[in-house]
C-alpha positions in Angstrom: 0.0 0.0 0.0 3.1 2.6 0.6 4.4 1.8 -2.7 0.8 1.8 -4.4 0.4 5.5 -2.4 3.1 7.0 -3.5 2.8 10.7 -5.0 4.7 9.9 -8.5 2.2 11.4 -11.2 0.5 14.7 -10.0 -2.1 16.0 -12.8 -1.1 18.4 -15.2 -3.5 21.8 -15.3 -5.2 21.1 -12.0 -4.1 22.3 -8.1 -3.1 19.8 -6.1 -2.5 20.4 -2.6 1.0 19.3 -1.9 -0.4 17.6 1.4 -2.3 14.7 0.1 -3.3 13.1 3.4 -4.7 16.8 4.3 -6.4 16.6 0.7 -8.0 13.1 1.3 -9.6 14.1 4.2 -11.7 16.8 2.8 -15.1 16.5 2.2 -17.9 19.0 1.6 -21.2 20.3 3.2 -23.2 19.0 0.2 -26.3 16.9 0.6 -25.0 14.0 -1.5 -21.5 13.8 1.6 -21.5 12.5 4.8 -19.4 14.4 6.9 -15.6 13.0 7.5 -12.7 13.8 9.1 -11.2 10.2 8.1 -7.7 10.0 6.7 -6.8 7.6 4.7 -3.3 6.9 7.4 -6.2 6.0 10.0 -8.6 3.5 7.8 -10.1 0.5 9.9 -7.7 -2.1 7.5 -9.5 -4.6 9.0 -12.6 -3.7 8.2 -12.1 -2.8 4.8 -9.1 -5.7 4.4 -10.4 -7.7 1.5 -11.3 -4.1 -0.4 -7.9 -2.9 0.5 -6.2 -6.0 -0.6 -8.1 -5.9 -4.1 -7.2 -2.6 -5.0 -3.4 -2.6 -4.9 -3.5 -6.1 -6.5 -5.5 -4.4 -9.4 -2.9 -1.4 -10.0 0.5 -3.6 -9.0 -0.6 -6.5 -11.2 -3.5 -6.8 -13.2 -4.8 -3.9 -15.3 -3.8 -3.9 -18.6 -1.2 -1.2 -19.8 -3.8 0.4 -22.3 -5.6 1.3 -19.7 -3.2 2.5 -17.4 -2.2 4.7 -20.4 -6.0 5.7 -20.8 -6.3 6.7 -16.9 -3.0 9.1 -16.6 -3.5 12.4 -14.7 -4.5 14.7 -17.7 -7.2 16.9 -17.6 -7.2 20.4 -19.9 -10.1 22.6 -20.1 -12.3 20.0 -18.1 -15.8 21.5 -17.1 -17.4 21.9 -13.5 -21.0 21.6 -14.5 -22.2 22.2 -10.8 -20.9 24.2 -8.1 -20.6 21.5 -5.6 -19.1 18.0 -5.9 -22.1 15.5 -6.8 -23.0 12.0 -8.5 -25.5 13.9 -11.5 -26.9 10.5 -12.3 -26.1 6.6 -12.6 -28.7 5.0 -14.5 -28.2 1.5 -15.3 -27.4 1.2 -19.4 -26.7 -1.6 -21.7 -27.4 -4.5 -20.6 -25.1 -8.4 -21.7 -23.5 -6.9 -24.7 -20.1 -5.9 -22.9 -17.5 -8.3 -23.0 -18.8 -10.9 -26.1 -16.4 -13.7 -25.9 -14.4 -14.4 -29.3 -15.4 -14.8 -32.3 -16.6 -11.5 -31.9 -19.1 -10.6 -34.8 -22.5 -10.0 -36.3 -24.0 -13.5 -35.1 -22.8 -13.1 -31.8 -23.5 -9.4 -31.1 -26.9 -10.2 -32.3 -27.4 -13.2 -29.9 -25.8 -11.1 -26.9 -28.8 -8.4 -27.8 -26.7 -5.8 -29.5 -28.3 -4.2 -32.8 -26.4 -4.5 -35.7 -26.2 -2.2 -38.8 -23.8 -1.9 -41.2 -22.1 1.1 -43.2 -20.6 1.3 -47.3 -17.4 3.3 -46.4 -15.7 5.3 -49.3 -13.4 2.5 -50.3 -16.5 0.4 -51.0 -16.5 -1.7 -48.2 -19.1 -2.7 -45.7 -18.6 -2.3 -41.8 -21.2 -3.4 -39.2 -21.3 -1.1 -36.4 -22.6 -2.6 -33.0 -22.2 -0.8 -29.5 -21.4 -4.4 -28.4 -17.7 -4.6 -27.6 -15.4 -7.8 -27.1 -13.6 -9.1 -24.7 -10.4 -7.9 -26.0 -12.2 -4.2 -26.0 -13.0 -4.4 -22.6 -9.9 -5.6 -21.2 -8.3 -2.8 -23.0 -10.5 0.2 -21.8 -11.6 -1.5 -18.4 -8.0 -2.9 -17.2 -9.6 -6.3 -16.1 -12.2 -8.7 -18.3 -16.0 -9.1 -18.0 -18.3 -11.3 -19.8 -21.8 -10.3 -21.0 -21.5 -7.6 -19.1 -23.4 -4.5 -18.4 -22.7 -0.8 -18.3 -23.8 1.4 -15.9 -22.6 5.4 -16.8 -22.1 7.5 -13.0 -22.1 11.1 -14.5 -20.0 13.3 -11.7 -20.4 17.4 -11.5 -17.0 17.7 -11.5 -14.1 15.2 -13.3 -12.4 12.6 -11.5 -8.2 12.4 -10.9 -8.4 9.2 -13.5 -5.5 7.1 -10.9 -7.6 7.3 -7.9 -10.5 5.4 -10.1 -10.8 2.1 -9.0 -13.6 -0.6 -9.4 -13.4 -1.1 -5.1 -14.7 2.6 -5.3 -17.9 1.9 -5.9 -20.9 0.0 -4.6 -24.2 -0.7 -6.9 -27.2 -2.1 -4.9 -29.7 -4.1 -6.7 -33.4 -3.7 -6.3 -33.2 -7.1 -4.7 -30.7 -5.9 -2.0 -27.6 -7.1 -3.3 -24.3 -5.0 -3.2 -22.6 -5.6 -6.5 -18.9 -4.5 -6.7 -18.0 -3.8 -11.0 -15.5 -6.1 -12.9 -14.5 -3.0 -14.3 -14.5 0.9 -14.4 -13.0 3.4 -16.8 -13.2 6.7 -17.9 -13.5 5.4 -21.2 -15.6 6.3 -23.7 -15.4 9.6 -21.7 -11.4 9.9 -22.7 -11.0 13.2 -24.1 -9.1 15.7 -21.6 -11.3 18.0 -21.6 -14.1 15.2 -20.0 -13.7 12.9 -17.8 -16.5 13.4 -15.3 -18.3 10.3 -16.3 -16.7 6.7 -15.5 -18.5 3.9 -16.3 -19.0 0.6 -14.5 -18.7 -3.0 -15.9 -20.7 -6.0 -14.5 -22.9 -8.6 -15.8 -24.9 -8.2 -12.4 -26.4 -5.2 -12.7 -29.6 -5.9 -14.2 -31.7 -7.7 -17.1 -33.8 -6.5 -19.4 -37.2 -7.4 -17.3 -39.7 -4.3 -16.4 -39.7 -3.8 -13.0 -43.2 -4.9 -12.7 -42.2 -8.4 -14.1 -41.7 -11.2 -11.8 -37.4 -11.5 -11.4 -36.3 -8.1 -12.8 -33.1 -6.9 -11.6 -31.5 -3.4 -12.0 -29.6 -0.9 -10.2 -31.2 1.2 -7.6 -28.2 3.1 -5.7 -24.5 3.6 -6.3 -22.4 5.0 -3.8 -18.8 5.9 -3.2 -16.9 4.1 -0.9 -13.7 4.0 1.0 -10.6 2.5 0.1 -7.0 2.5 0.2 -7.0 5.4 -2.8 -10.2 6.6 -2.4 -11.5 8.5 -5.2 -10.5 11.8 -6.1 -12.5 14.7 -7.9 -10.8 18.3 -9.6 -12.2 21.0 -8.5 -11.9 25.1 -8.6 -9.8 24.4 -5.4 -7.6 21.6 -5.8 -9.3 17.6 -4.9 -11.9 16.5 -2.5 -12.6 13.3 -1.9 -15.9 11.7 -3.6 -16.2 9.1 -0.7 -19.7 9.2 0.7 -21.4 10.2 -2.2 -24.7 8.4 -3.2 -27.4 8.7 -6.4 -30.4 7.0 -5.8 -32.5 5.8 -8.8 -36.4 6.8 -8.1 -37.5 5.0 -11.4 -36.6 1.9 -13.3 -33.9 4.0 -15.8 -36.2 1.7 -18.9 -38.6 3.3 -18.2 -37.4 7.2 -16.9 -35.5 7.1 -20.5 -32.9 9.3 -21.3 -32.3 12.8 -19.4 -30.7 16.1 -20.9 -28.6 17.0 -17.3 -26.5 20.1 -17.8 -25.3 22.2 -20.7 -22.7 24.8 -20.8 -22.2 28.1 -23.2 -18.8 29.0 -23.6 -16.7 30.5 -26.5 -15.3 28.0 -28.2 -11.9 26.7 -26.8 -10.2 23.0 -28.4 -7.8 23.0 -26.0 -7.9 19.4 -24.6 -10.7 17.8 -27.1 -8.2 15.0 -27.8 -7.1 12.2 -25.8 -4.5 9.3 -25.3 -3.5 7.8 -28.3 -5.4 4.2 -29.8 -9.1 5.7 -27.9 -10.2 6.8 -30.8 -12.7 6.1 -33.3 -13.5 9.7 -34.8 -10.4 12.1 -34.6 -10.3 15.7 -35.0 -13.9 15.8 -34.4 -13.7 19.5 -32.9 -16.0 22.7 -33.0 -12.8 24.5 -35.3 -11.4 20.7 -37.3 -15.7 21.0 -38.2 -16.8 24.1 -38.8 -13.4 26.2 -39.4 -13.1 29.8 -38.7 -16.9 30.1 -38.5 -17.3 28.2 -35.5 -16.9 31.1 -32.5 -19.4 29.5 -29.4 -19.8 25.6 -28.0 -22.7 24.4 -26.6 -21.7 21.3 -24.8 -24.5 19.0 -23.2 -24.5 16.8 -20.8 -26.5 13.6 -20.8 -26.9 10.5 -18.8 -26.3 8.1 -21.6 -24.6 8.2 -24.6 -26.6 10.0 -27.6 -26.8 8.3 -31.0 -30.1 8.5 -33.3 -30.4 4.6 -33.8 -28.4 3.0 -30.5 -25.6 2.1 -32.9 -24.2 5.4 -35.2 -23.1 9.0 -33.9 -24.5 11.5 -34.6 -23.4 13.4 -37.5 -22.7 17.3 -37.2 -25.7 17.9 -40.6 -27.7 16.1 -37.8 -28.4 19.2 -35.7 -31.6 19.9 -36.9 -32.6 15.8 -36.9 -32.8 15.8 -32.8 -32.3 19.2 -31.6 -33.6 22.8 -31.3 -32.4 25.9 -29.1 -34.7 28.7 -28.1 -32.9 32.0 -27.5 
């Protein structure tokens, strides 16, 4: 735990208080915080031994290097979309398609319950896209593997310090009363360093696709932040504060509650940061300027609980505006 501990990568473009133990030990007078003086020097080991354990044998060990690579202390330009530190939402997502053991294609995306469409690129070939992802994908933007699994998106006010992001960070209980503790967490598809306020959770215990007036449906109905040997960290106008303590709890079956527009921002357009680490990628230089050129002078950047795409498989297109959005001035 000294080792794992150890101050060697501060974040670039954020304030870090040089006292870390002081840092960790700061909490807020929000709602969504309990009220802590704990440092992390005085944690009840014992009581938290097996979490403890798991953790440094996750960051000594087992992630994979892509995704250490993927969760290095960079944020530029990140946004604060609410004054106070806060979980915005956590609704329960996709559900068995995360994870699809090899071979990975249409057939078996299909039979996991992903929806498949396919594209004629400009070279005349055809591509299926799928938001089902392999096990190979997973392992790569998770750090650790998961079968079938689930994702559930926890959409923070502020962005995380990406090292202090751990799958023992978080507890999701089940509508049945079960604590489930993620396979996986990442930052990922959030990557860009100007994001990061959105990790998402891996697990294929998190729910089915039942209504929650059908006899044996399962979902998520509270995630919360818990202690651990590194406990989470977020960035914020003052330097970090500890997320631990923080809860969302889901009043409706997400299925049905649908997706929610949470936050947007106006700002004059700044690119500083809207790229991320290399091999994250599947659309680059996607930026207001790379888009629109010199015409583009203002961003409007929206927050949502899930992911947005028109059919649950393609982006959305920027000569899509008009196809799912309007502004009233």
């Amino acid at each position: 735990p000294n080792r794992y501990l150890k101050d060697n990568n501060r974040p670039r473009n954020v304030n870090v208080p040089k006292n870390k133990s002081k840092a960790r030990s700061e909490r807020t007078t929000s709602n969504d915080v309990k009220s802590s003086s704990t440092r992390y020097d005085d944690y009840d080991y014992d009581r938290i031994g097996k979490r403890t354990r798991d953790t440094v044998k996750d960051h000594l060990h087992e992630l994979s290097l892509s995704h250490r690579l993927l969760m290095q202390d960079i944020l530029v330009n990140a946004n604060l979309w609410h004054p106070d530190p806060k979980i915005l939402t956590a609704d329960y997502a996709f559900e068995g398609i995360l994870g699809i053991p090899p071979p990975f294609d249409e057939r078996t995306s299909r039979k996991a319950g992903a929806s498949v469409s396919f594209v004629v690129c400009s070279d005349g070939t055809i591509q299926p896209i799928t938001r089902a992802a392999s096990k190979i994908e997973i392992k790569k933007a998770f750090g650790r593997g998961s079968e079938y699994g689930d994702g559930l998106p926890v959409v923070f006010s502020w962005p995380v310090l990406p090292s202090t992001v751990q799958r023992s960070d978080f507890e999701c209980v089940l509508n049945t009363g079960r604590v489930v503790i993620p396979d996986g967490v990442s930052i990922y598809p959030n990557a860009d360093y100007n994001e990061r306020n959105t990790v998402v959770l891996v697990s294929p215990e998190f729910g089915n696709r039942k209504l929650p007036d059908e006899e044996g449906a399962v979902w998520v109905t509270q995630v919360r932040i818990v202690q651990d040997c590194n406990p989470l960290m977020l960035v914020g106008p003052k330097g970090l504060i500890s997320a631990v303590g923080l809860t969302w709890e889901n009043q409706l079956h997400p299925y049905l509650s649908g997706p929610k527009l949470i936050a947007s921002k106006l700002t004059i357009l700044n690119t500083q940061g809207d790229n991320g680490p290399p091999g994250f990628f599947s659309i680059n230089n996607n930026d207001g300027r790379s888009i629109y050129g010199n015409a583009a002078q203002y961003r409007l950047r929206v927050l949502t609980n899930w992911g947005i795409s028109g059919d649950g498989a393609h982006f959305i297109r920027p000569d899509q505006f008009e196809d799912f959005f309007w502004i009233k001035a």
